[in-house]
Steps between C-alpha positions, in 0.01 A plus 500: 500500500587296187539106430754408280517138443808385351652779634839331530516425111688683261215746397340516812805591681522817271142626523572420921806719483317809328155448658614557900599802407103573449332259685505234824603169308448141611649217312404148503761232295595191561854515370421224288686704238519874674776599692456623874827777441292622214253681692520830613531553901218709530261234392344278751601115383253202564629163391181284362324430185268657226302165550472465868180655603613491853761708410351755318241511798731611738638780297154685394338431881876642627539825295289719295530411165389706226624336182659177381831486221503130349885452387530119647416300205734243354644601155740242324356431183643220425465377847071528454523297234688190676356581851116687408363322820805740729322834258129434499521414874700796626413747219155474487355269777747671783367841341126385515593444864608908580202601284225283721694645812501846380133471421420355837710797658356754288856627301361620133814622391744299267802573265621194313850403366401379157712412176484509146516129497117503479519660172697183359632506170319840356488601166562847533814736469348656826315342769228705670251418762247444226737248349376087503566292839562158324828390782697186357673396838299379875662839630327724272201269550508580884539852494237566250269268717571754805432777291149331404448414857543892618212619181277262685551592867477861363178457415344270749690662788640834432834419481700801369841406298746609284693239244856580374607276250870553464767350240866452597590661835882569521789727691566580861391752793762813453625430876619159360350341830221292289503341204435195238553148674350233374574090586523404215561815315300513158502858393709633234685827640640313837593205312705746251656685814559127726683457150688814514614447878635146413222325694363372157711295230290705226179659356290245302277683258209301392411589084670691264275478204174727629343696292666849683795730374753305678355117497469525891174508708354874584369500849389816714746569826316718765753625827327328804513861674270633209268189567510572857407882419185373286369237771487827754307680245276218460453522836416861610282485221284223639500701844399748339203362298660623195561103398334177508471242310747586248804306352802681319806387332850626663806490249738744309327489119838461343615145515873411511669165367712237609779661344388831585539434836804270552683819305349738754621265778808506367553881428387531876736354646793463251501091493429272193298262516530095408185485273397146381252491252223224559179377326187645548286422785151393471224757520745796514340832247703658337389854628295597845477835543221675740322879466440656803329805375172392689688566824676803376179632393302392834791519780784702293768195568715422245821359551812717527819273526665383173667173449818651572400627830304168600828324415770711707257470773494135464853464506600754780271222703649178373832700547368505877250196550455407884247245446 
């Protein structure tokens, strides 16, 4: 059986959704930002927290556990840096929590919801895994201190994990029934389609003047199914033995714009837009785009939906949004 905390989340939903049909799944959320309709049927639910060791207790004496999926971490940027206290305590001290408990019940097995926000501002055309950590925000800070805290227990406890650090996760399940909610939402491709449906007065789009073809911010867009797909081979491959200890970058390799993709929005669904051009924002690069040959070459994922495909998915869900 499988823990997936965070389980009711936007990503963890998705990897919930395509991992029952392998394995017995367990999730534990607090709905602090999840969604109970978001989880598939055939998953056993517990309402508690990442944090509350009493909690966790109950679920690894009460079913046979065999590996633990972290997806319940906070993840506003701008949020960490107004609140850190609400990211450092539930990010990293509620995640110190599940580790000691795991330890205690002898669970070795880990896969980790990561982000490319612990590479920070990189100066590279393509970030690798071998690409600088220098994070510039108290959410990069916190995921890169989890990251440091599994190397450790590693190697003072045995701790097996696997890292994905992933870059813009985006689009729909196919069956429509899940998708991207967010209160407040931040992200770029369901603010465009809010826009498209008339639930949004218009598109604000921050910097025109980057050094890219079109003036507009290049960021990496991965499908949250093909994310899902990777996190399962993460995990047989730590079952296995194949895996441990490694981290890998998830993303497309190609990079689309601002522009790039308010023009795909629109082409998908045959609306224009209301695009307001707006200043810059602080600490936004110009260009973040991730290789994932390492896990190509190791696990033979790469991702197979195109920005098209992420976005018709996307709106076919908006188009029917229950939650």
């Amino acid at each position: 059986m499988i823990l997936v905390v965070g389980g009711a989340g936007y990503i963890g939903s998705h990897l919930v959704k395509e991992l029952v049909e392998k394995e017995e799944v367990i999730v534990l959320d607090n709905l602090s930002t999840g969604h109970r309709e978001a989880i598939d049927t055939r998953a056993i639910f517990v309402q508690g927290d990442l944090g509350n060791e009493e909690d966790l207790q109950m679920i690894f004496s009460s079913y046979p556990i065999k590996a633990v999926m972290h997806f319940a971490a906070f993840s506003l940027v701008g949020e960490s840096v107004v609140d850190p206290l609400k990211y450092y305590e539930n990010n990293v001290a509620a995640t110190l929590t599940l580790l000691k408990v795991m330890m205690k019940n002898n669970i070795k097995n880990f896969i980790f919801s990561s982000t490319a926000a612990t590479y920070g501002i990189p100066n590279v055309e393509i970030i690798d895994e071998q690409t600088v950590t220098a994070p510039i925000n108290p959410y990069g800070h916190s995921k890169l201190m989890i990251e440091q805290m599994l190397s450790d227990f590693s190697k003072a406890y045995g701790l097996n994990y696997v890292i994905l650090r992933y870059f813009n996760a985006a689009g729909a399940h196919e069956s429509s029934k899940i998708g991207e909610s967010h209160d407040p939402e931040t992200h770029l491709i369901p603010i465009i389609l809010q826009q498209l449906l008339g639930q949004r007065e218009k598109v604000a789009v921050f910097g025109s003047d980057y050094d890219t073809a079109d003036g507009t911010c290049i960021r990496d867009y991965i499908h949250v199914t093909d994310l899902a797909s990777a996190h399962i081979l993460a995990l047989e491959a730590l079952l296995s033995g194949k895996k441990s200890a490694e981290i890998y970058n998830l993303g497309n390799g190609l990079g689309y714009s601002v522009k790039e993709v308010i023009e795909t929005c629109e082409r998908v669904t045959g609306v224009k837009a209301n695009v307001e051009m707006a200043d810059r924002r602080a600490g936004d690069p110009a260009r973040l785009v991730a290789s994932s040959q390492k896990i190509y070459n190791e696990l033979g994922w790469k991702a197979e939906r195109n920005l098209e495909q992420i976005i018709a998915d996307a709106w076919k869900w908006h188009n029917n949004q229950q939650y």
